[in-house]
C-alpha positions as CSV (number, residue, x, y, z in Angstrom):
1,X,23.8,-6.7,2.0
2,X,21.4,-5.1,-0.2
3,X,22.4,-5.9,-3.3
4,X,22.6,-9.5,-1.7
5,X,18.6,-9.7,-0.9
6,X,18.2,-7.7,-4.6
7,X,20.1,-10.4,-6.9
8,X,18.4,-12.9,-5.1
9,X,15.5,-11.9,-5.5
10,X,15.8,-10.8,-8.8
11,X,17.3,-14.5,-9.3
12,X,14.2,-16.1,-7.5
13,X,11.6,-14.3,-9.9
14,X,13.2,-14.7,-13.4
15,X,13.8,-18.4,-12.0
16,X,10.1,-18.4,-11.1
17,X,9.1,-17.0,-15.1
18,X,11.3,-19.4,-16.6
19,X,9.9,-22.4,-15.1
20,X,6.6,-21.5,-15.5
21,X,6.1,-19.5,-18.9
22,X,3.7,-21.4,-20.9
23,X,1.5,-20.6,-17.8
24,X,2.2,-17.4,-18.1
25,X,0.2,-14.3,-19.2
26,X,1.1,-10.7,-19.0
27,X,-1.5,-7.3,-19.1
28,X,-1.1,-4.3,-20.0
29,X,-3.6,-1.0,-19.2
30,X,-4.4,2.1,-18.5
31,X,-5.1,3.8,-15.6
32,X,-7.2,6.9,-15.3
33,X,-8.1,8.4,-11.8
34,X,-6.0,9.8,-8.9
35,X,-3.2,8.2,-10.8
36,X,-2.5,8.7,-14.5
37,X,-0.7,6.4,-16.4
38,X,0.1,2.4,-17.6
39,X,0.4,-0.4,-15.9
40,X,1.4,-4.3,-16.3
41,X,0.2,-7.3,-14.7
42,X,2.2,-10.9,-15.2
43,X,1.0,-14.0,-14.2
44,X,3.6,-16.3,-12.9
45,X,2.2,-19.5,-12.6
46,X,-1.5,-20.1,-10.9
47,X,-1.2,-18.0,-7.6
48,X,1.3,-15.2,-8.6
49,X,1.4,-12.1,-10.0
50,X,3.1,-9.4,-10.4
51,X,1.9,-5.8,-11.2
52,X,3.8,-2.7,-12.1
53,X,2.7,1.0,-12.2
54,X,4.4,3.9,-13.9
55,X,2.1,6.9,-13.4
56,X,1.5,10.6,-12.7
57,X,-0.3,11.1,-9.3
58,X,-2.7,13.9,-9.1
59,X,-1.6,16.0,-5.9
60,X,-4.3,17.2,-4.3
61,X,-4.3,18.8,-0.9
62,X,-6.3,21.2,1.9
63,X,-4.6,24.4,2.0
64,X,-5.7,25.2,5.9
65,X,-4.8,29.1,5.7
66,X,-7.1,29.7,2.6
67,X,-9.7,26.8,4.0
68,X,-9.8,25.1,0.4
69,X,-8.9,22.1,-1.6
70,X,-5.9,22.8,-4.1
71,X,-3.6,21.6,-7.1
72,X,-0.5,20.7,-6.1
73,X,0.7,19.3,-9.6
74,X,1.1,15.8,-10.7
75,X,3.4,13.7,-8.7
76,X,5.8,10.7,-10.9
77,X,5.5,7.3,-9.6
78,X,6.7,4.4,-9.6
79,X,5.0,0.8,-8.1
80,X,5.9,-2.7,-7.9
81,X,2.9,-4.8,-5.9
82,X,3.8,-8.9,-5.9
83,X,0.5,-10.5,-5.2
84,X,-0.7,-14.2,-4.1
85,X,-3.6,-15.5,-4.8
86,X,-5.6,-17.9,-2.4
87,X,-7.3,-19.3,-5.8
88,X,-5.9,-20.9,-8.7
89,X,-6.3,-19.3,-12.0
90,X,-7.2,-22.1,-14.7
91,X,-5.3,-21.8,-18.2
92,X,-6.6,-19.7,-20.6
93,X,-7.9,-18.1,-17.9
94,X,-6.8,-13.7,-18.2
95,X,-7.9,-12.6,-14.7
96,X,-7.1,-14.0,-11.0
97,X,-10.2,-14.8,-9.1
98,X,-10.4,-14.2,-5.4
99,X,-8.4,-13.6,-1.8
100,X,-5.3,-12.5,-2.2
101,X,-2.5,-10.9,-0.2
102,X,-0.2,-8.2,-1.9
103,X,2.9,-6.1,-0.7
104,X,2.8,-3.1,-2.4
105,X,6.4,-0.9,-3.0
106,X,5.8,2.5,-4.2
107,X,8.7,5.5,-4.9
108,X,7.1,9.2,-5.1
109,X,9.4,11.4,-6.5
110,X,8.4,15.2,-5.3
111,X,11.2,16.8,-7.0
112,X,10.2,16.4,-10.5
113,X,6.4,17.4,-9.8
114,X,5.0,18.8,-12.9
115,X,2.8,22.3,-12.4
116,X,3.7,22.6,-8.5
117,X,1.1,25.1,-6.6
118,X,2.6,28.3,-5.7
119,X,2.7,26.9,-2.1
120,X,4.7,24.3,-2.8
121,X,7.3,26.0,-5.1
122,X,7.8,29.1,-2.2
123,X,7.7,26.7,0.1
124,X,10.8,26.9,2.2
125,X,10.9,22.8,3.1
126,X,11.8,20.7,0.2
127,X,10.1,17.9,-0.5
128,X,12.4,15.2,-2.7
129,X,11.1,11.7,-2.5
130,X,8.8,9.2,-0.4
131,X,9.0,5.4,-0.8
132,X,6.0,3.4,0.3
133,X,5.4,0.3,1.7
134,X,1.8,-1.3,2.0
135,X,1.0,-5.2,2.9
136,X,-2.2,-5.4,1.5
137,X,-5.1,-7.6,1.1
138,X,-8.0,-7.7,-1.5
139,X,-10.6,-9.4,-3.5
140,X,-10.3,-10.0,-7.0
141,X,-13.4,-10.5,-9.3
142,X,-13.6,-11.2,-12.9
143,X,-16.4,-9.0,-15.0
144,X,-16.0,-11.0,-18.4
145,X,-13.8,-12.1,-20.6
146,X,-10.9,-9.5,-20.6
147,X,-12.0,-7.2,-17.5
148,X,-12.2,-7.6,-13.4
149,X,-12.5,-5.5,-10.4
150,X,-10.1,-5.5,-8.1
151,X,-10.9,-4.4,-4.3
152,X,-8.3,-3.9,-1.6
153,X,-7.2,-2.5,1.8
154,X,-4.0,-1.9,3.7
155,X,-1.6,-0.3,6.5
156,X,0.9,1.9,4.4
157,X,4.1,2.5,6.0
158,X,6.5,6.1,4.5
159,X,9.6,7.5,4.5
160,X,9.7,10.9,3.3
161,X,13.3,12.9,2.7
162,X,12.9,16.6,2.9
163,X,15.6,19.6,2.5
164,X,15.1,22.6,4.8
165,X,17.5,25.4,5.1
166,X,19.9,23.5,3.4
167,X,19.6,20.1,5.7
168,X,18.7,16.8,4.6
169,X,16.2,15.4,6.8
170,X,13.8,12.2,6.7
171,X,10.1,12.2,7.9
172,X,8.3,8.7,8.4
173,X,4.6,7.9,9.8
174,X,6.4,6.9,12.8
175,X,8.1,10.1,13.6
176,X,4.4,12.0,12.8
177,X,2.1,9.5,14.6
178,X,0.6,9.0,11.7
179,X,-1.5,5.4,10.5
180,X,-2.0,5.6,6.8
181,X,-4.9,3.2,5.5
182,X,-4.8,2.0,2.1
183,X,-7.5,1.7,-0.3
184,X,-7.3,0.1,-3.3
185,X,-10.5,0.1,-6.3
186,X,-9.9,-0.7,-9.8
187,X,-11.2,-1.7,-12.7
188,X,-8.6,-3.6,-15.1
189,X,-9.6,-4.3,-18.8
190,X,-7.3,-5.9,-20.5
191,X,-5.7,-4.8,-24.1
């Protein structure tokens, strides 16, 4: 049933590009922050966009037995975050302006953490992956030409999957009464 909703959506958004590619304007960029790496915006059509992220997230925690802040290495990521936009963006035009609403799908993978803490590598739990989910929504505002800011907020929903002693367990922000809020500032300049 997966694989179902997958090819069709899949389907759905190469249908979507096809139809509307002299519209059409991709982005690529660089991010430099909390997360490290590229990412690519692609316009489909006047309202929607699509952005990906391929980065390396800085992990940084509070250790509470040594009462400090600490490295925990630099997490891969992965992120895929469809957005609509209220506002139509004119041709010619590089940046969205305005409301929009976004759902943002994001895969951590905690295994392959480059330059774990010392914590974290003696650490008898595990930590393997987390996939993120986050309906967001935002403001978009064009600086220019070939730059905009882009401001946003969210609830962020987690699944975490953990080995301990040998067992396979999931964690969620369910099971730990937890709320995550999203925050989202960035600056995009186009190449």
């Amino acid at each position: 049933m997966k694989r179902f909703f997958l090819a069709t959506g899949l389907i759905a958004l190469l249908a979507t590009s096809g139809l509307q590619a002299q519209d059409s304007r991709g982005r690529l960029g660089l991010i430099l922050g909390g997360d490290n790496g590229i990412t690519y915006d692609y316009a489909l059509g006047s309202h929607f966009e699509v952005g990906t992220k391929a980065t390396l997230r800085l992990g940084i925690g509070y250790n509470e037995s040594t009462k400090s802040m600490q490295f925990d290495g630099l997490i891969p990521t992965l992120e895929v975050a469809p957005r609509y936009y209220f506002s139509r963006r004119d041709v010619g035009e590089v940046f969205h302006r305005g409301l929009y609403l976004s759902l943002r799908l994001n895969a951590e993978v905690d295994q392959w953490t480059l330059f774990p803490s010392r914590d974290i590598r003696e650490s008898p739990r595990k930590y393997l992956y987390a996939l993120w989910m986050a309906p967001t929504i935002g403001w978009s505002l064009p600086v220019g030409e070939t730059s905009a800011f882009r401001f946003g907020t969210g609830i962020g929903f987690y699944r975490q999957k953990y080995r301990e002693a040998g067992v396979s367990e999931w964690r969620s922000n369910t099971s730990q009464a937890e709320i995550p809020i999203y925050l989202e500032l960035t600056y995009t300049h186009a190449l």
